[in-house]
C-alpha positions in Angstrom: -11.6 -27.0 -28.7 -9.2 -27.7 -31.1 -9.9 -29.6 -34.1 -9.6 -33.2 -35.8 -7.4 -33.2 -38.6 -9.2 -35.2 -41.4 -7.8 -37.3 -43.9 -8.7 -38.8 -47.2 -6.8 -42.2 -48.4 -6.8 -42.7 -52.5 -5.3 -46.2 -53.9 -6.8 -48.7 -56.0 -6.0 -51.5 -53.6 -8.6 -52.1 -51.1 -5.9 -53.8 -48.6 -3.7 -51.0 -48.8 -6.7 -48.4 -48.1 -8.1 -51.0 -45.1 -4.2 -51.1 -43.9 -4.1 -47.6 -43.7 -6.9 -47.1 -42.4 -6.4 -49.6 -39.4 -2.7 -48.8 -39.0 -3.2 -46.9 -36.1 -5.4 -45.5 -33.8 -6.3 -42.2 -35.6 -8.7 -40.6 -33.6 -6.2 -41.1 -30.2 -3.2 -39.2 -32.5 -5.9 -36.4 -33.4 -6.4 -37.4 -37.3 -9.7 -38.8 -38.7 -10.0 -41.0 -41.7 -13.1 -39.2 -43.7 -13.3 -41.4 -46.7 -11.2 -43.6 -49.2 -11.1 -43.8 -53.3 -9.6 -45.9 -55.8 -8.4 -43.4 -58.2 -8.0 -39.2 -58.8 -11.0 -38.7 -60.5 -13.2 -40.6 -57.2 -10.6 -38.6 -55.0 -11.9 -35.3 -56.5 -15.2 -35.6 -55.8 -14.8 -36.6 -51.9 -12.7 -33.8 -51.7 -15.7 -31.5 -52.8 -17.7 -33.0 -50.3 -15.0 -33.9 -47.2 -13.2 -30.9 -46.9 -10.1 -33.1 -46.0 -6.9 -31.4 -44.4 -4.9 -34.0 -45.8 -5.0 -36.7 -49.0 -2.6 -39.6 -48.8 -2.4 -40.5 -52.2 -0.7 -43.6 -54.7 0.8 -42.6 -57.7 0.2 -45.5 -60.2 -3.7 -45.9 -60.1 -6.3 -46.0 -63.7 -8.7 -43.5 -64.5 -6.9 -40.6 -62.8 -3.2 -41.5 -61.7 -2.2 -39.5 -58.9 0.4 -37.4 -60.5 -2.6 -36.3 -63.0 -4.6 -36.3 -59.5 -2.0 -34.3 -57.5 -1.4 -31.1 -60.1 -5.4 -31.1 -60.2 -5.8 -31.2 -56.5 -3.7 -28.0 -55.9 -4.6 -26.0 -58.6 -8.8 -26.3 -57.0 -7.8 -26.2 -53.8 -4.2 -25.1 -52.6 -4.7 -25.8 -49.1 -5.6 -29.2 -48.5 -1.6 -31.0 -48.3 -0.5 -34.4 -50.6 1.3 -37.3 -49.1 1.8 -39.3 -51.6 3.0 -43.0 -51.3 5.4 -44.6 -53.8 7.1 -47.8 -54.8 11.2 -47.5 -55.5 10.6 -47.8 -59.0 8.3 -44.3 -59.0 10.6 -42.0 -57.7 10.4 -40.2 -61.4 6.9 -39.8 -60.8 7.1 -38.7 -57.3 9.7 -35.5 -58.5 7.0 -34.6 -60.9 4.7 -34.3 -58.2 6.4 -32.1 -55.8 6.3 -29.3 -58.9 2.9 -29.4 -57.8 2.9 -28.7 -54.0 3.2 -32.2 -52.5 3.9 -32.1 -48.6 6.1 -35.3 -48.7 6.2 -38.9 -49.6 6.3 -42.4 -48.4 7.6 -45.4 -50.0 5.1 -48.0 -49.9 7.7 -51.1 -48.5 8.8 -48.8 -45.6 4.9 -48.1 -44.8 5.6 -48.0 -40.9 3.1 -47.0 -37.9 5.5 -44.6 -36.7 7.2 -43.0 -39.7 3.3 -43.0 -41.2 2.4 -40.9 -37.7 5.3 -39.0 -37.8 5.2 -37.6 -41.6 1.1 -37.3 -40.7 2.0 -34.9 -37.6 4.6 -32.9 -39.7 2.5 -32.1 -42.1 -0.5 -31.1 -40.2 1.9 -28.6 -38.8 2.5 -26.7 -42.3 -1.9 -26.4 -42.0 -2.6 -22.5 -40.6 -4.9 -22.7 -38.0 -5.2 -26.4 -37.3 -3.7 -27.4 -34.1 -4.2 -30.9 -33.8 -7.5 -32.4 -30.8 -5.5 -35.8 -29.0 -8.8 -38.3 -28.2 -8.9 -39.3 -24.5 -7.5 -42.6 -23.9 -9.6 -45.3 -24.3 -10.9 -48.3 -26.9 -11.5 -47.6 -30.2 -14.8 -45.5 -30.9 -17.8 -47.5 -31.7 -18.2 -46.0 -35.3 -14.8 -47.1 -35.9 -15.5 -50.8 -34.3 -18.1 -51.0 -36.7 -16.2 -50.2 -39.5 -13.3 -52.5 -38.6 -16.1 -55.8 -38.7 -17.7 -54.3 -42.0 -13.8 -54.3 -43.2 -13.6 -58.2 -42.5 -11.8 -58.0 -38.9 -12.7 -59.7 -35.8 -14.3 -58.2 -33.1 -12.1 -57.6 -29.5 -13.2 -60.9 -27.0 -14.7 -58.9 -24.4 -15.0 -55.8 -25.8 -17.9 -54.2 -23.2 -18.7 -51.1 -25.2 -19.7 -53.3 -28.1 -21.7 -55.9 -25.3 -23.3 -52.6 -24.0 -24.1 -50.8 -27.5 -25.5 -54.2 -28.6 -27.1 -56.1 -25.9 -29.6 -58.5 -28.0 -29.4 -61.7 -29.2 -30.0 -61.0 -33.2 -28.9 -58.6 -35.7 -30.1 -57.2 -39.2 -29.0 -54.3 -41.9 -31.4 -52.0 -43.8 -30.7 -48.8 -44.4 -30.8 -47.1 -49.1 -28.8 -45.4 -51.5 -29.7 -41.5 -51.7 -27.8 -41.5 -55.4 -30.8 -40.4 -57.1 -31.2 -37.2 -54.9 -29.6 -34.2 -55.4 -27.4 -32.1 -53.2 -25.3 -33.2 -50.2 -26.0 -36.4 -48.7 -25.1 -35.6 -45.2 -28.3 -34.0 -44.0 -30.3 -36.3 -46.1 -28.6 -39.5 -44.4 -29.0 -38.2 -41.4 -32.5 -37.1 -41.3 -33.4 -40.8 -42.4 -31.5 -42.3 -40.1 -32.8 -40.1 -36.8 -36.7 -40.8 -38.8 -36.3 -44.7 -38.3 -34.8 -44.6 -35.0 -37.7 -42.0 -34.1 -39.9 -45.0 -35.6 -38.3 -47.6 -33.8 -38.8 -46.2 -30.1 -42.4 -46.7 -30.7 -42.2 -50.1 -30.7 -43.1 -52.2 -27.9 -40.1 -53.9 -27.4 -36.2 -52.7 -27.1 -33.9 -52.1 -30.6 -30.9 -50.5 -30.5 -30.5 -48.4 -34.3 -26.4 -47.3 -34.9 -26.1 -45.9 -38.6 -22.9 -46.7 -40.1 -22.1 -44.1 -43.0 -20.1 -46.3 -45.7 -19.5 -43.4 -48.0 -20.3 -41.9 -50.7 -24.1 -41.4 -50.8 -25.3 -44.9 -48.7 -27.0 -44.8 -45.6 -26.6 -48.5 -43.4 -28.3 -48.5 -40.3 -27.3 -51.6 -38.5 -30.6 -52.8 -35.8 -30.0 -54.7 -32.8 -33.2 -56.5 -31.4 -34.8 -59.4 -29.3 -35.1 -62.4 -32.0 -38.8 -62.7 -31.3 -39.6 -59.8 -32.7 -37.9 -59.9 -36.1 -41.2 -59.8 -37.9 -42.5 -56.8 -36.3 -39.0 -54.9 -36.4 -39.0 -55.7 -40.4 -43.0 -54.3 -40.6 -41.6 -50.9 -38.7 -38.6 -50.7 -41.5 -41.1 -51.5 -44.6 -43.9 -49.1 -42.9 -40.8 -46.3 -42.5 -39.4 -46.7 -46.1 -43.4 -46.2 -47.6 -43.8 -42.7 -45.6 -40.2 -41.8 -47.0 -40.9 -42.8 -50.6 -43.7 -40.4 -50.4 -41.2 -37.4 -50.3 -38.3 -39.4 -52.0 -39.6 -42.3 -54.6 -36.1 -42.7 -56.4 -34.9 -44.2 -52.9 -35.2 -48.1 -52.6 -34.3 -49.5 -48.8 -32.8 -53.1 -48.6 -33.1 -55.2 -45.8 -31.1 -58.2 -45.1 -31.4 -60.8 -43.3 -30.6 -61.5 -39.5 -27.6 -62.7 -38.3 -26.5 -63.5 -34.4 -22.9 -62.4 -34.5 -21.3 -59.2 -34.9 -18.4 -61.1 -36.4 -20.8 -62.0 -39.3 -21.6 -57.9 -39.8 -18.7 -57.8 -42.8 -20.4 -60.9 -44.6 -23.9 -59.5 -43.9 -23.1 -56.1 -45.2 -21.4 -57.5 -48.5 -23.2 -61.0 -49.6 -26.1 -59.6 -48.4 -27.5 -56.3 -48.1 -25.4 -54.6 -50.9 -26.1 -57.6 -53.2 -30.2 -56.8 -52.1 -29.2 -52.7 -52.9 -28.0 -53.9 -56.1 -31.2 -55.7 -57.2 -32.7 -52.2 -57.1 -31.9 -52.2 -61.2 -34.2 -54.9 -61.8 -37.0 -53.8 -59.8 -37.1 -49.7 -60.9 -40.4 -48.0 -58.6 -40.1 -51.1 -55.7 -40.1 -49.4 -52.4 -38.1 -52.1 -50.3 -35.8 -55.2 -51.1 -36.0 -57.7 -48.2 -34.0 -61.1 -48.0 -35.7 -64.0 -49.2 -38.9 -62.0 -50.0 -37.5 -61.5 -54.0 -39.2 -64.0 -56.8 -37.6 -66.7 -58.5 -34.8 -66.4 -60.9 -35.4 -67.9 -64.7 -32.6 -68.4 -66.6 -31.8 -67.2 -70.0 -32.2 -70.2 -72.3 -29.5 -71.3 -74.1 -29.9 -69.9 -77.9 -27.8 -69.1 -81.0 -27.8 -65.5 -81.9 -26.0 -66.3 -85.7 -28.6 -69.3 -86.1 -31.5 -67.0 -84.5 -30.9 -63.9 -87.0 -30.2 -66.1 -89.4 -34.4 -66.1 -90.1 -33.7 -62.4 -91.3 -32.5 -63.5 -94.5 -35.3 -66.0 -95.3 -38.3 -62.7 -94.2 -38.6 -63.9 -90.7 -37.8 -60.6 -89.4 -41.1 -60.3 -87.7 -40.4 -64.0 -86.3 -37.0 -62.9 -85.0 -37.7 -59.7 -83.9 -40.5 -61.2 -81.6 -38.3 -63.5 -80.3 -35.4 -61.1 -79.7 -38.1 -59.3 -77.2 -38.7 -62.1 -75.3 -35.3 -63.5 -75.1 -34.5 -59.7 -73.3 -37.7 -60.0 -71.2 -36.7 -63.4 -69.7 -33.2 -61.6 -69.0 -34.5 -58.8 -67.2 -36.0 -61.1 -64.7 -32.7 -62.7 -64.2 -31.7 -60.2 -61.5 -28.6 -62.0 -60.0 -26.5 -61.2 -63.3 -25.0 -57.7 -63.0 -26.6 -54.7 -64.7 -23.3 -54.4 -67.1 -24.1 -58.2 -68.1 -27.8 -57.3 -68.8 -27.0 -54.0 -71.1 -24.0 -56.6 -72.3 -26.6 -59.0 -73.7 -28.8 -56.3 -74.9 -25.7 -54.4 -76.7 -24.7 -57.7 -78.4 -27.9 -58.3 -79.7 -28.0 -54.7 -81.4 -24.2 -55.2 -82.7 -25.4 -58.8 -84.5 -28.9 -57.2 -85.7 -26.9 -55.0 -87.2 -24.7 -57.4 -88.5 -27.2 -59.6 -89.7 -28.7 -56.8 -92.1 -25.6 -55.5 -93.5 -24.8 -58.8 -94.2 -27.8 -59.2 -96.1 -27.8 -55.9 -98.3 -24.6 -53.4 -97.7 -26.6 -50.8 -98.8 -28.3 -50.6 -95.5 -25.5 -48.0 -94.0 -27.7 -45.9 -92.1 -28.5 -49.2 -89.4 -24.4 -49.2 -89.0 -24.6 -45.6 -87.9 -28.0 -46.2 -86.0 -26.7 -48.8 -84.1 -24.2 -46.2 -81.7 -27.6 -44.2 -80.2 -29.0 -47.3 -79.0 -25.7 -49.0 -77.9 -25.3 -45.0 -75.7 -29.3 -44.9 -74.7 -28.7 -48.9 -73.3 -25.3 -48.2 -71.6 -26.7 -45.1 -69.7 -30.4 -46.6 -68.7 -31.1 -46.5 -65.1 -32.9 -49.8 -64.9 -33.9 -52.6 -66.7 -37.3 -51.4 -67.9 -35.2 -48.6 -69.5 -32.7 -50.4 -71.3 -35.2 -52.6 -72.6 -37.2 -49.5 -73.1 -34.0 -48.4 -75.7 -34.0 -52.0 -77.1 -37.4 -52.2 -78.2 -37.2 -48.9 -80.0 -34.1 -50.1 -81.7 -35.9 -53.5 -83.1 -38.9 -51.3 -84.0 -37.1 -48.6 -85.9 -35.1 -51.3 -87.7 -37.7 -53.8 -88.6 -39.0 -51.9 -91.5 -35.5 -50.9 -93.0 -35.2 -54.7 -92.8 -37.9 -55.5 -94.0 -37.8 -52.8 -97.6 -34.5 -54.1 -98.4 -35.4 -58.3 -97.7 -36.8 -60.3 -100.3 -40.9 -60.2 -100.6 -42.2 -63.7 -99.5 -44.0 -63.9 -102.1 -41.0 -64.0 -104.3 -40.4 -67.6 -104.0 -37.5 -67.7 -106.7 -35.2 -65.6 -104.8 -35.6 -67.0 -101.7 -35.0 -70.7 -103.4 -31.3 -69.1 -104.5 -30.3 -67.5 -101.5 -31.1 -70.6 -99.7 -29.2 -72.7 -101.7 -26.5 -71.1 -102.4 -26.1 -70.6 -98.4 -26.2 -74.3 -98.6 -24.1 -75.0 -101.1 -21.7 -72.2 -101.0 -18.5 -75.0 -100.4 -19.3 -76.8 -104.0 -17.9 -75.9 -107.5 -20.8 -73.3 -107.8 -21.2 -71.7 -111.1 -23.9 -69.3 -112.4 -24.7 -72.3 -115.3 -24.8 -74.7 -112.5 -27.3 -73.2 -110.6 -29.4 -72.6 -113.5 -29.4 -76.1 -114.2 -30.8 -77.2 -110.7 -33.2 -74.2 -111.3 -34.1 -74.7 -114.4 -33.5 -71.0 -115.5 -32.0 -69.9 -118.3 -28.3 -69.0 -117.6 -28.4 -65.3 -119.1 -31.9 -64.8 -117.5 -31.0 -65.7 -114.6 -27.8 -63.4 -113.9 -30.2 -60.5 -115.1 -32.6 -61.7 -112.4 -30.5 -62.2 -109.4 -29.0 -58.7 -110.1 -32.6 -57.0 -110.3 -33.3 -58.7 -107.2 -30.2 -58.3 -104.9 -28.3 -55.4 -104.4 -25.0 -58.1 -105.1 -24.5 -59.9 -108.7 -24.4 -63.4 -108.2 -20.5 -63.8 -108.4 -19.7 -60.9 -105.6 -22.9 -62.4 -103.2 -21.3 -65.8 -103.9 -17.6 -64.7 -103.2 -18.9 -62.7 -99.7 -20.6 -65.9 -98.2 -17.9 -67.8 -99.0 -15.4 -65.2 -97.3 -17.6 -64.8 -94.3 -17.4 -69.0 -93.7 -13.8 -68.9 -94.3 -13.5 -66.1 -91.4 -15.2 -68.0 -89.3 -12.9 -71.0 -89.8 -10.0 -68.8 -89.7 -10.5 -67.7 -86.2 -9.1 -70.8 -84.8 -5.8 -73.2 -86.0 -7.6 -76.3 -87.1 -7.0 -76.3 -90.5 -4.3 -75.1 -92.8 -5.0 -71.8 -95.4 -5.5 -74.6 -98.4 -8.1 -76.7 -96.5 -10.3 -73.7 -95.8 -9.9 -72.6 -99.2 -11.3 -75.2 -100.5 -14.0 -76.0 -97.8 -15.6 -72.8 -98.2 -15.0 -73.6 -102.6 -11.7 -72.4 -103.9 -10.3 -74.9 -105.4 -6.9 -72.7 -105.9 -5.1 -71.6 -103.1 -3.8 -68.5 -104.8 -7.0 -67.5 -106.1 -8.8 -68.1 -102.4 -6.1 -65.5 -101.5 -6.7 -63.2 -104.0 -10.2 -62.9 -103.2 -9.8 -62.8 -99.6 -7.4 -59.7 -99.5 -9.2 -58.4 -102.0 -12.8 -58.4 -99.4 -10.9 -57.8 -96.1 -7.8 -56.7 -96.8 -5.3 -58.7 -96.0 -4.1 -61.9 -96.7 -5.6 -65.4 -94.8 -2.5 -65.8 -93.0 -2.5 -62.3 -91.8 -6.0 -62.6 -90.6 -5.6 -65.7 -89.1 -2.3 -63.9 -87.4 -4.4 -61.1 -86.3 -7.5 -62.7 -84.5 -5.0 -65.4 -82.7 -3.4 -62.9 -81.4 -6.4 -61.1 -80.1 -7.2 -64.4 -78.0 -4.3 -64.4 -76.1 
């Protein structure tokens, strides 16, 4: 029998992928489509796995552009062929990549059916070996039906081989990710799939069970069934996933919720049951997601971080580091935000913590350094209870390096002058007029605030007032000399002075800088 030539598509546009991928009827012309990336370095691992004949390739694409792709591809493995597809503009690009053992190219505006088939047919012919299997003539193969509705198309009016494939009157999707496993998916997927439809002919009533393989590692199984009987169908899935999770407890199986149409498989498969696969970060060890069966959401309450840490300085680090905890526990119930904005939140929390104490004593250098492990242990957690896992050990290690370096509560004094000169920072502060309001004596006093405070009272004065006027320089509200002299300078030239002097570079420079960092 002679044999299918497969092929692998790589462009980070999905509608150029799904156009390609519906641009013909591949199977009748002999070819296969056997999976799709977005970039070279995806590309290379399907490759591994696919075994594709053929990879039709873009050339501008992030991560891994497909010149950078290409001169991989061929020196691993010299016998799979490179189409690649170009723009005019690209043609530098393209040269470079026939050095490498490209079969040909296609410019991207001339994409045609027939010079697409044409370029596909001559290149299968350079293959040793592979002489190319023509489908009989016919519709389009249910597998590829399938994927055409989970793409977003219509479905044929009057299409029998879907009517007969799918004779009931309701629909649903379950099916897991095997990510967690290791080794090749392929017999994995397919084992589950053949155990649930094994399952499912137990039942006393009809279902008709088609996997759809959507790549990569995921396993959908869509279930055709009498509506009557949805409860029982969804007690044979959950009583299927819980003998699975025996052998396999990383897997999580999502089940969605029933539809009538085939027409509504695209928006089942993506607002539904990839959303419930998804959730699967939130709830690490839970055996099965099901539609409408999740608890409610509570929302992160609205809070400010600077005003929050700001209880560090006054000893509240116990206080704030309490309520840092809870603020992430209410956020790892919020399972509709995306795992990237729930380490987000978490990582900006560490990043101000940090802040917050250097802030307080710059002495505290090794919390800078600390801060880097935690950000890395947060970003790479595989759930929820794991990045907060890495967050708690972060607020507990810090704590007491906070807490050596933060004024004692018992001593009063110190506390007093911090406060007030946070307060009172934008005044005509002096050393003698604080001792006045104190009632210290003024010599006494500058000894004591430099026994206390790893800053003399002149530099801790001249930071907080640099900080505020950094703040008020991130936005075009007020000219240089109105800052100046709302954070206390008087003099313009001297507010500059001590501002390059602490950040190194001038106010308008700054000012320069962060505006142009907005936009």
């Amino acid at each position: 029998m002679r044999e299918v030539c497969r092929i692998l598509i790589v462009d980070d546009e999905l509608l150029v992928r799904q156009g390609i991928k519906h641009h013909l009827d591949w199977e009748q012309q002999g070819f296969r489509i056997v999976g799709e990336a977005a970039n070279g370095q995806e590309a290379l691992k399907l490759v591994e796995q696919l075994s594709p004949h053929i990879v039709i390739t873009d050339i501008v694409m992030p991560v891994m552009d497909g010149e950078e792709f290409t001169r991989v591809l061929k020196a691993r493995y010299p016998q799979v062929e490179v189409i690649v597809l170009s723009s005019f503009g690209e043609f530098e690009y393209v040269r470079s990549t026939f050095q490498s053992g490209v079969a040909d190219y296609i410019l991207k505006p001339k994409l045609e059916t027939e010079e697409l088939l044409q370029v596909l047919q001559r290149t299968a012919r350079k293959i040793p070996g592979l002489s190319l299997q023509e489908a009989e003539r016919g519709g389009l193969p249910l597998d590829r039906q399938l994927e055409r509705l989970i793409d977003g198309y219509e479905p044929e009016e009057g299409d029998e081989q879907l009517a007969s494939a799918f004779p009931y009157d309701r629909f649903l999707l379950t099916g897991t990710d095997v990510g967690p496993i290791a080794g090749e998916p392929e017999g994995v997927l397919a084992g589950l799939a053949g155990g649930l439809e094994s399952q499912l002919h137990e039942l006393p009533f009809q279902v008709r069970s088609h996997p759809i393989y959507t790549g990569g590692r995921q396993l959908l199984i869509l279930l055709n069934y009498p509506g009557s009987h949805q409860a029982e169908l969804i007690d044979a899935v959950c009583g299927y996933a819980r003998l699975k999770a025996e052998a396999m407890p990383e897997t999580t199986w999502a089940i969605g919720g029933e539809f009538a149409e085939l027409s509504g498989l695209g928006k089942a498969y993506r607002d539904d049951w990839q959303k419930l696969l998804g959730f699967r970060f939130y709830f690490p060890g839970k055996i099965v997601l099901q539609a409408n069966v999740l608890p409610p959401v509570t929302a992160l309450p609205v809070f400010d971080m600077k005003e929050l840490l700001s209880g560090i300085k006054r000893g509240q680090a116990e206080n704030v580091f309490a309520r840092l905890k809870e603020l992430a526990a209410v956020a790892a119930g919020n399972y509709l935000q995306t795992p990237f904005e729930f380490k987000s939140f978490l990582g900006n929390a560490v990043f101000h913590v940090t802040l917050a104490a250097l802030e307080l004593h710059r002495e505290a250098k090794e919390l800078d350094g600390l801060k880097y492990a935690y950000f890395k242990a947060i970003d790479e957690a595989r759930d929820a209870a794991g990045a907060l896992q890495a967050f708690h050990a972060f607020l507990d290690e810090v704590e007491p390096l906070i807490a050596a370096r933060v004024p004692l509560p018992g001593d009063g004094n110190m506390k007093l002058l911090l406060d007030y000169i946070d307060e009172h920072y934008g005044e005509p502060l002096t050393l003698s007029s604080l001792s006045r309001h104190f009632h210290f004596n003024p010599s006494y006093l500058s000894s004591y605030f430099s026994t206390h405070n790893d800053e003399g009272f002149s530099e801790y004065l001249n930071r907080i007032r640099i900080t505020k006027a950094m703040e008020l320089l991130r936005s075009d509200g007020l000219s240089i000399s109105e800052i100046g002299s709302r954070v206390g300078y008087s003099d313009p030239s001297y507010f500059t002075k001590v501002f390059k002097k602490q950040t190194g570079l001038s106010p308008r420079e700054f000012r320069r800088q962060q505006l142009a960092k907005r936009g």
